[in-house]
N, C-alpha and C positions, 0 to 999 in steps of 0.2 A: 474563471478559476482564480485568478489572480485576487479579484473585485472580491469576489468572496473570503478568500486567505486573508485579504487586508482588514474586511473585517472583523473576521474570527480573532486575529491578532490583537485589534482594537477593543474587541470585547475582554480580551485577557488581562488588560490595563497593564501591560508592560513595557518598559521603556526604549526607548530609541535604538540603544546599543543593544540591547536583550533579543529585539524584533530582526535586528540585522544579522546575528549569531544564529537564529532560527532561520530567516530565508537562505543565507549562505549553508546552513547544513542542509535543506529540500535541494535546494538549487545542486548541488553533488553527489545528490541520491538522482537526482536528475538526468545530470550528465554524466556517471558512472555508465560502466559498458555492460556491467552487470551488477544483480541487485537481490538478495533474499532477506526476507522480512517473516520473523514470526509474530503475532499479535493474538496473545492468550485474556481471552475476556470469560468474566463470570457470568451467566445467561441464568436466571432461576436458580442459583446455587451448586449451580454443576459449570467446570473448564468446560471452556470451547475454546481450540487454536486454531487459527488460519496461518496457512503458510503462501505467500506471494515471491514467485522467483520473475523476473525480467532480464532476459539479453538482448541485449540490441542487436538492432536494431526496430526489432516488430515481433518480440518471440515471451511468450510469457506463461505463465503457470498458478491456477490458486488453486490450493487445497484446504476446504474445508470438513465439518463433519458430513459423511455422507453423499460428497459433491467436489469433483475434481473437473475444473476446465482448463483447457490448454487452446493457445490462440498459436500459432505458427506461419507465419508468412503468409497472414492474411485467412486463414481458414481457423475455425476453431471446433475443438475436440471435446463432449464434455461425458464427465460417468456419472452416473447415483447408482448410492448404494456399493453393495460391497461385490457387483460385477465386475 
């Protein structure tokens, strides 16, 4: 993961101090004890949002269109559809 980040970064062609401001903000989403994240992307010309929760230690949540998984202390839960 790391190996890969380093390169995505590399490919961005940003500078020293820029790549360091960027690892230092993952690296705190990181070690946060807990974490939600929405990320609204255009698919074909229509929203799609995912919603990603995390508490620590091992306990997490995405919700997409259609599709909601939940992992909790090692077991994971998933729905489709509107059951």
């Amino acid at each position: 993961m790391k190996l890969l980040f380093s390169l995505l970064l590399t490919l961005l062609f940003i500078t020293q101090a820029q790549e360091d401001i960027i690892r230092a903000a993952l690296q705190a989403q990181l070690d946060a004890p807990q974490l939600r994240s929405t990320l609204t992307q255009d698919i074909e010309g229509e929203a799609s949002v995912t919603i990603i929760e995390y508490v620590a230690p091992n306990n997490f949540r995405m919700v997409m269109p259609d599709i909601e998984m939940i992992v909790m202390s090692g077991k994971t839960y998933q729905k489709e559809g509107d059951a």
